[in-house]
N, C-alpha and C positions, 0 to 999 in steps of 0.2 A: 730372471726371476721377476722384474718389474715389467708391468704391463702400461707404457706411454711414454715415448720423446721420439727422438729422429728416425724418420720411415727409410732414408736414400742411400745412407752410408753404406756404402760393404766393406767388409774386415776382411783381407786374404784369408784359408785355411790356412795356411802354411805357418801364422803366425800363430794361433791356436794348436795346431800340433807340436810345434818349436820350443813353446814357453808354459806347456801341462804334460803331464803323464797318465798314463794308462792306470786306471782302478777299477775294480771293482766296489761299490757299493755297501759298506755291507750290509743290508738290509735286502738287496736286491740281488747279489753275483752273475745273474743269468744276462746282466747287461754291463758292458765294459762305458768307461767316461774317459773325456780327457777333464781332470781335474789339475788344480796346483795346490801343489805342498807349501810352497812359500807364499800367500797373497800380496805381499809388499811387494817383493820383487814382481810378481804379473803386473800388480798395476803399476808399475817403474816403468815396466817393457810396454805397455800399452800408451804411457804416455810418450815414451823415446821414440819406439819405434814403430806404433801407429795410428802415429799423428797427432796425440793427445785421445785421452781416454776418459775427458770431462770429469764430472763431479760423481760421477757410478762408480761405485765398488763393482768388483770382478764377479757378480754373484754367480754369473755363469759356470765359474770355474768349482763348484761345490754342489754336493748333493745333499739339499738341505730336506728335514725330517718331515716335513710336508709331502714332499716329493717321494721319497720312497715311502712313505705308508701309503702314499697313494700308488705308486707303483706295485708296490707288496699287496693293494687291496686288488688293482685288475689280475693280476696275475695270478692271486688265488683265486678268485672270481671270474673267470673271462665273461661268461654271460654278464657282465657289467659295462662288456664295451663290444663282443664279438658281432661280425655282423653290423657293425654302426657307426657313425660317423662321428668324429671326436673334435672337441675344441682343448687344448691344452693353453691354459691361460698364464701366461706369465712364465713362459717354458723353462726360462734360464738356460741349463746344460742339455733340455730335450730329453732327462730322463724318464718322464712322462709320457711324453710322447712314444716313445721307442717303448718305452711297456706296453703302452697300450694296442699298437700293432705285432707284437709279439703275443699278445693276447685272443689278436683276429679281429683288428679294427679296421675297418672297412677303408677308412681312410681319416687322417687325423691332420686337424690345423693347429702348428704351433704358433703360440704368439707371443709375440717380447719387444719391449722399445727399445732393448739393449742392444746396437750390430754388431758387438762383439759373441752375444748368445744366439744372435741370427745366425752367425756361421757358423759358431759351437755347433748349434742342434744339429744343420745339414753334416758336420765332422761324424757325431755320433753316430747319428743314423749310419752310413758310411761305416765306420767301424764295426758296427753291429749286423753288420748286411741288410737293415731294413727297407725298405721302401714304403711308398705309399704316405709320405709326411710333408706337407707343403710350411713355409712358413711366410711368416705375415707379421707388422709393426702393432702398434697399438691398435686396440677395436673397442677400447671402453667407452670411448664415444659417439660409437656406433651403434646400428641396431646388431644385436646379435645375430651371426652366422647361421646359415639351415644347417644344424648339424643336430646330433639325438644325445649325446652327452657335451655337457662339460666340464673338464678336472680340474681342477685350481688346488694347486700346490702353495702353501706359504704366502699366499699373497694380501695376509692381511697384518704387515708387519709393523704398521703406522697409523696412524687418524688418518694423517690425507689418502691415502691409499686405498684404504679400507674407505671410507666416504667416497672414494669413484670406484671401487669394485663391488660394493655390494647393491647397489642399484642396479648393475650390469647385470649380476648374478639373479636378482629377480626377475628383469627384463626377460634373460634368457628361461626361467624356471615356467615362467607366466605364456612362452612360447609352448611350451610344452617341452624341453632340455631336459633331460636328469642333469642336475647338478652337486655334484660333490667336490671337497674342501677339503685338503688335509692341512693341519695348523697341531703344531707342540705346545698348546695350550696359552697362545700370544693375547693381552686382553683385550685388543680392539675388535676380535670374531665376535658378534654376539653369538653366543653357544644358547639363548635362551630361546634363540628360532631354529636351531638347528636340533638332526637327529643321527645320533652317532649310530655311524653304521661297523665300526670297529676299530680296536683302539692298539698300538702295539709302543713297544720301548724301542728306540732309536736310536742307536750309539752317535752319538755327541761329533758332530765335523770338527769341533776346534776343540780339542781335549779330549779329559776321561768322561765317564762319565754316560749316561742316555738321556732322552729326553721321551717321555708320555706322549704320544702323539695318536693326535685322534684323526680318522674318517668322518666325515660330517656329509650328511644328506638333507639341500634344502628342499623341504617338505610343502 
């Protein structure tokens, strides 16, 4: 889910299949994840048994409401991504990414500084039969990618965070990027520059409950 820290690590799959189960989404069913039911217990096994798992929570392991309304948004939309090349920023689980070529994306770059979501996403895809999804560490420091959208799920879940990805997100907008945002109404998005492109209820990862989750188009 986070976009910046260590680019070299690889995570076996095997430990990602071992220590999540098979879900579907419900927001999205047409795509299976490996998620975890207990997070304590993943990040125990993460830090026992690969290698330590530093100061990251497991966000990988969760499909959080940014992510499926953005996935829920290409998939009723495919003309939002078919035919074009995609950046998935802050991939976490990849379910992003796997929507978006399920949609007819030409080809999609997931990106995460977590190597535990680096292997996640290749798992997923994998699971999903998709192809066509490369993945990649941080790029917020970067110039933006030649690609023709980018999707950013959840990634403005903090001050700091939010202050290196929304420079990015111009960077890329001002290249000429469609870029879209999905955020459950977090208040470090400014929503006063953005334009909602559609808004749906979320059922809740951790409890009852949904969460209002909007599509945002920076304009």
């Amino acid at each position: 889910m986070t976009p910046g820290g260590p680019a070299t690590r690889v995570v076996p799959a095997g430990f990602v299949r071992a220590h999540t189960q098979v879900r579907r989404p419900s927001l999205v069913p047409e795509v299976r994840l490996h998620v975890a039911d207990d997070v304590v217990a993943l990040w125990e096994a993460m830090e026992d048994d690969a290698g330590g798992a530093g100061e990251a929570p497991p966000f990988w392991a969760a499909a959080w409401p940014g992510g499926q309304a953005l996935a829920r948004a290409v998939l009723d939309d495919p003309g939002l991504v078919a035919g074009r090349t995609v950046l998935d920023l802050g991939s976490g689980s990849g379910l992003v990414a796997v929507a978006a070529v399920l949609a007819g994306a030409r080809w999609v770059l997931a990106s995460d500084v977590d190597p535990f979501s680096r292997t996640a996403i290749g798992v997923n895809a994998g699971l999903n039969g998709v192809a066509g999804i490369s993945v990649t560490g941080d790029v917020l420091d970067r110039d933006p990618p030649a690609v023709d959208v980018v999707l950013a799920g959840d990634v403005c879940y903090d001050r700091e965070m939010t202050e290196r990805v929304l420079p990015f997100l111009d960077r890329a907008r001002a290249r000429g990027c469609e870029v879209l945002v999905g955020d459950p109404g977090r208040p470090y998005l400014p929503h006063q520059r953005l334009e909602p492109v559609t808004a749906l209820d979320v059922p809740e990862t951790e409890g009852p409950g949904t969460r209002r989750t909007t599509v945002w188009r920076l304009p």
